[in-house]
N, C-alpha and C positions, 0 to 999 in steps of 0.2 A: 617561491612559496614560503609563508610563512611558520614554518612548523612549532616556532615557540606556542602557538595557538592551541596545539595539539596537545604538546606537553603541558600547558597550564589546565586545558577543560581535564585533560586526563589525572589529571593531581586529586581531580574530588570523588570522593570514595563510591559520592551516590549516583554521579555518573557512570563510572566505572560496572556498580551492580545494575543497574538501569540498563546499558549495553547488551551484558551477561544475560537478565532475564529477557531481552527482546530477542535473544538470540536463541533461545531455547523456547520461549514461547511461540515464537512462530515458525519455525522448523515444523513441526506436525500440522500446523495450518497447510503448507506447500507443499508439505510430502500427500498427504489425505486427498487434497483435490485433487490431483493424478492419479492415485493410488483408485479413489472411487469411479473416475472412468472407466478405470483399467477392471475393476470388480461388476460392473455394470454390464460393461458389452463380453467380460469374460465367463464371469463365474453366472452372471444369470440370464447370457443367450443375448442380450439385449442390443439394439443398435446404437451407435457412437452420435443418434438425433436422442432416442431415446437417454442417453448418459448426459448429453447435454442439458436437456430439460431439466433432470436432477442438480445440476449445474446450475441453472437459471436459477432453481426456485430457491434454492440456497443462497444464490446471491443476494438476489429483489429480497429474501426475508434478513438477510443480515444489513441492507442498505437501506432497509423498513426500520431495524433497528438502533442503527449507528445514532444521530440521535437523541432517542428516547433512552441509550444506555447513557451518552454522555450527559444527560441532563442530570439522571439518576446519579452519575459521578460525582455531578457538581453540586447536590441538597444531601446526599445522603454516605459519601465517600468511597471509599473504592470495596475494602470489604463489605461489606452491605450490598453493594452492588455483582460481587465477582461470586461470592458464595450460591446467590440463587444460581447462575449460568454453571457450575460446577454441576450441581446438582444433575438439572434437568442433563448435559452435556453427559455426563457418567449414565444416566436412567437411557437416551436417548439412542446412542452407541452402544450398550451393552446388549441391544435389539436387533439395531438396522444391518450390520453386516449379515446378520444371519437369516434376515427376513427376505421376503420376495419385492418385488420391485415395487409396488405401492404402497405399501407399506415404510420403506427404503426409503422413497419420495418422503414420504408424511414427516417421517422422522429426521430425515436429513433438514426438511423445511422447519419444523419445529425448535431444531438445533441451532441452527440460525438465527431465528428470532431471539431466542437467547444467547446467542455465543459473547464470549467473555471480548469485551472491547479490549482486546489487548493492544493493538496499535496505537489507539490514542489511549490509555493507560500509559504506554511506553514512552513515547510521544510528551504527552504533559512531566513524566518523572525527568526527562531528559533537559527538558524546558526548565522545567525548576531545581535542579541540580544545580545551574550557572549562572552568573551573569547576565545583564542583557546583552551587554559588547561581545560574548560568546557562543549566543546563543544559536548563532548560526554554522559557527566551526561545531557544537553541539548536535544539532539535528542533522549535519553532514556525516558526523561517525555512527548515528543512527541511521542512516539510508544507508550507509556502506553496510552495517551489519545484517538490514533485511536483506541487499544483496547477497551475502553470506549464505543468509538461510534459503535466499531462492534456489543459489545453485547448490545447496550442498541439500536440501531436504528432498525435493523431486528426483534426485540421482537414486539418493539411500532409497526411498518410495518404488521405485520404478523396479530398480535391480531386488528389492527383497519381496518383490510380486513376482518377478520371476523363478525365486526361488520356493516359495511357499504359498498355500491359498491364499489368495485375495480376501476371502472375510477374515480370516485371523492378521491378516498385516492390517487392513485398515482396523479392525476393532484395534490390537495394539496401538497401532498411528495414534487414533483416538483415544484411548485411555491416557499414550502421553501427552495428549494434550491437556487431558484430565489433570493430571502428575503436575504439568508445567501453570495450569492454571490454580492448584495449591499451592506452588511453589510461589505463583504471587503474590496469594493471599497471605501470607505468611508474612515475604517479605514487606510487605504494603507499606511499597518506597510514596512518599511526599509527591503529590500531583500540583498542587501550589505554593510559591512562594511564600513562607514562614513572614507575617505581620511583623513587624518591630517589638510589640509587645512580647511575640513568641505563643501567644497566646490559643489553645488548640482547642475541639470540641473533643465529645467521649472517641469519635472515631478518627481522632489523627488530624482533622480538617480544618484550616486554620480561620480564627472567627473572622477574619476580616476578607476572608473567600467565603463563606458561608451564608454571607447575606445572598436575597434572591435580587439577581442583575433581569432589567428588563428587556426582552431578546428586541424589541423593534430600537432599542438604543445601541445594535451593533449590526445586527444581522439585516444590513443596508446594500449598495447598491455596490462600494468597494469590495465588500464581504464576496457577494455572490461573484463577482468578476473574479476573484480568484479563485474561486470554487471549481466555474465553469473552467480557467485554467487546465486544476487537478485533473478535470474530470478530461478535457483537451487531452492532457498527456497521460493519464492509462490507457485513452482509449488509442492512442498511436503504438504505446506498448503493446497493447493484446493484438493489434492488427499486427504489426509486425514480428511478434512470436509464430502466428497464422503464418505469414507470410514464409519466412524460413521454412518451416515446415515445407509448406508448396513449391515452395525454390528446389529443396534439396531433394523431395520426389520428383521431381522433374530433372534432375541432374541426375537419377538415378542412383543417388549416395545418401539416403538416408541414415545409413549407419551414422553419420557427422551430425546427426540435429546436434546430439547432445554438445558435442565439442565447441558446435559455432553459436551454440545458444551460451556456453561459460564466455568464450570471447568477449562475444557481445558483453557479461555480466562485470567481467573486467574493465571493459571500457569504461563501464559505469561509476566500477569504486573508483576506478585514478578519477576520474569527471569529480565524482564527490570528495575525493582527495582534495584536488588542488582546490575547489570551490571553497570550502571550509575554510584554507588556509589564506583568503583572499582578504584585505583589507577593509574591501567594499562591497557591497550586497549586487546584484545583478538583478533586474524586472523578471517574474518567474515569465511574464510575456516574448520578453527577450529569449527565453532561454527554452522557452517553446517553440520559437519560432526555429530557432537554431536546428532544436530536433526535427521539428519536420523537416526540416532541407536540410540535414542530412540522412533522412529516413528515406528518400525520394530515391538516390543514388544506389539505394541496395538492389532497384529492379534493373539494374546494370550490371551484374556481378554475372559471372558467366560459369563459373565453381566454386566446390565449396572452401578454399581459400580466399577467393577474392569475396565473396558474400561473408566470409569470417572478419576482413578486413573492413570493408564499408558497414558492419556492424560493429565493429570497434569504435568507431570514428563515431556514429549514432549514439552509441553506448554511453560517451564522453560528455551526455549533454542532459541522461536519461537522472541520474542519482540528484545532479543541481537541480534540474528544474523542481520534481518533487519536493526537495530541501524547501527553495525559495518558496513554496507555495505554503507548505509548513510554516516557514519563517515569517511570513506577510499576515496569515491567517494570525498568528501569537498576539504581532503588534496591533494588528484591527478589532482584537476581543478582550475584553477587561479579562484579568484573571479568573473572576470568580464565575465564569462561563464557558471557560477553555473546554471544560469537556464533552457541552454540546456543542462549542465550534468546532471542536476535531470532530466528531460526532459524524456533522455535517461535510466535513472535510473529508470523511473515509466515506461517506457515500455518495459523494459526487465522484470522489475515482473509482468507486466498486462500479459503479454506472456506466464510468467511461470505458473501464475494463469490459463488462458487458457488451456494449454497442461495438467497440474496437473490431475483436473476434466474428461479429457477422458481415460489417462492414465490411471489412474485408475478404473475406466468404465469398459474396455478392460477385467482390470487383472480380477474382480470383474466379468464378466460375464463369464467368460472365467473357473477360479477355485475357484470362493467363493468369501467372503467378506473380510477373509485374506489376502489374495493376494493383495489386494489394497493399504494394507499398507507398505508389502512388495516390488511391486513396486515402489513406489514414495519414500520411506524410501533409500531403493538400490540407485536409482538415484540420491539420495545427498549426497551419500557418494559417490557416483562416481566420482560427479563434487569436493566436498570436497576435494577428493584424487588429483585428476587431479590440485586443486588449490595449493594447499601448493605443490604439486610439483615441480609445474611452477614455485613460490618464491622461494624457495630453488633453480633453477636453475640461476633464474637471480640474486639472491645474489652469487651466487659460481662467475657466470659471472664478475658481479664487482667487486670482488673482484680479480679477476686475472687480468680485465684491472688495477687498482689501482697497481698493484702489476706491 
């Protein structure tokens, strides 16, 4: 590994706070959606179909929005943009914990619609904090640090519901998220690369990002293949979160989700560790394919030791591939559109996320708790296949116009 890589992107200040607010900003993203489950089927009687739906319609409305927010990133800059989602986000949540359950829905879905794109917010600061030759060691200590927040916010979420009502932890939850989403507006780090001139508009936005880029001049046939990538590997994620689950009810050790889901989350940063510090980029197709075969291996695991282990090993592959899809998405979209390509980027994996979890459901109800991992593992090697394909065809392609 090369760690000098690490030490150089770490040297720049706005990477550095770019880290710090991704790491705060999404902490109450990950605590909340668990948090609301757990408020759902607890505090108001409700069943774990019904919490899901709440679930659903928050996703579909923030995968409605991804986007229409990044586009709004990209004409009008980040505060203009994060200030309205503050709002509605504080008016919204100051209600729904305390409301009854349709009401709860309406409001959680409305929240949605507007929630503050912090991912690709973070995402584009991260990008334009560096270099291009680093910008992959870059978006590697930003996958580490969501990891961070995956497992350290649903742990805080889970245990401080156990200790106190469920609507006062989620209102809390959400108001930090309120908190963190001033906190960005505040800080409103550089989402694009600073022009040679230096040259900025009233809101920070630099003129030579500010012209309007024509979407069918990017969002082409490469574009979408990495998309579907993204969307490939949440949705093997959410199936195999399911999956653990089922494993470890069925091992009658449930007490251990927690433990072999952090595993798992480790496997991930070293994954994104050593990616980062890697010379040369890797196909995010390659690196999907990798996860699903080794995602396949976990319906082999016989306790929760060995399902801890063969979730390490999966783990190792789960922070790169996101990276690389990140990192392909950068190079395929002109700057001054990045933030409806992440936009787009965060809703094809909130999609994959979505389908993952039923998918697997299905397999899982249908022939056991193996199956689960077996479905969603197949399925990324499908798309996998399907990807490097496609590159291999439209390289042969250009290569015979060239010729």
């Amino acid at each position: 590994m090369d760690l000098q890589r690490y030490r150089r992107v770490l040297a720049s200040s706005e990477l550095r706070a770019a880290l710090v607010l991704g790491f705060l900003v999404r902490m109450p993203i990950f605590a909340g959606g668990v948090v609301l489950t757990l408020h759902v089927v607890s505090d108001l009687g409700r069943s774990y179909g019904a919490a899901g739906f709440v679930t659903a319609a928050a996703t579909v409305a923030i995968a409605v929005s991804g986007p229409w927010r990044g586009r709004l990133l990209d004409r009008l800059g980040l505060r203009r943009v994060v200030l309205p989602s503050i709002v509605v986000a504080a008016l919204c949540w100051s209600v729904a914990p305390f409301s009854g359950y349709w009401v709860l829905l309406a409001l959680a879905t409305l929240a949605g619609l507007f929630v503050i794109p912090s991912f690709s917010i973070i995402r584009q600061a991260v990008i334009a904090a560096v270099d291009v030759e680093d910008r992959r060691t870059a978006i590697s200590l930003d996958s580490m640090a969501v990891e961070l927040s995956f497992m350290v916010g649903p742990a805080v979420g889970v245990w401080a519901a156990s200790v106190w009502p469920t609507d006062w932890v989620l209102f809390t939850i959400e108001m930090l998220g309120v908190a963190a989403g001033v906190l960005l507006w505040v800080a409103n780090p550089a989402l694009h690369e600073a022009p040679a001139s230096g040259a900025v508009d009233e809101e920070g936005v630099p003129l030579a990002a500010a012209g309007r880029v024509s979407r069918s001049s990017w969002f082409r046939r490469a574009f979408v293949a990495v998309c579907l990538g993204a969307a490939a590997t949440t949705l093997v994620l959410g199936g195999t979160d399911i999956g653990v689950v089922a494993a470890l009810r069925a091992f009658g050790d449930q007490s251990s989700i927690g433990w072999v889901l952090a595993v798992w989350g480790l496997g991930s940063l070293l994954g994104g560790l050593v990616y980062g510090s890697l010379h040369r980029p890797i196909s995010a197709f390659w690196l999907l394919g990798g996860l699903g075969a080794t995602t396949v291996p976990l319906a082999l695991a016989t306790s929760a030791p060995t399902l801890a282990a063969l979730a390490f090993v999966a783990g190792l592959f789960c922070a790169p591939t996101i990276t690389a899809t990140v990192d392909q998405v950068s190079r395929l979209v002109p700057d001054a559109a990045r933030g409806e390509a992440m936009g787009w980027h965060g809703s094809f994996m909130t999609a994959g996320s979505a389908f993952g979890a039923p998918l697997a459901g299905v397999a899982i109800d249908r022939w056991g708790w193996q199956s689960g991992f077996g479905a969603v593992g197949v399925a990324g090697i499908l798309v996998a296949v399907a990807g490097v394909a496609a590159v291999a065809t439209r390289r042969r392609a250009g290569a015979a116009v060239r010729a």
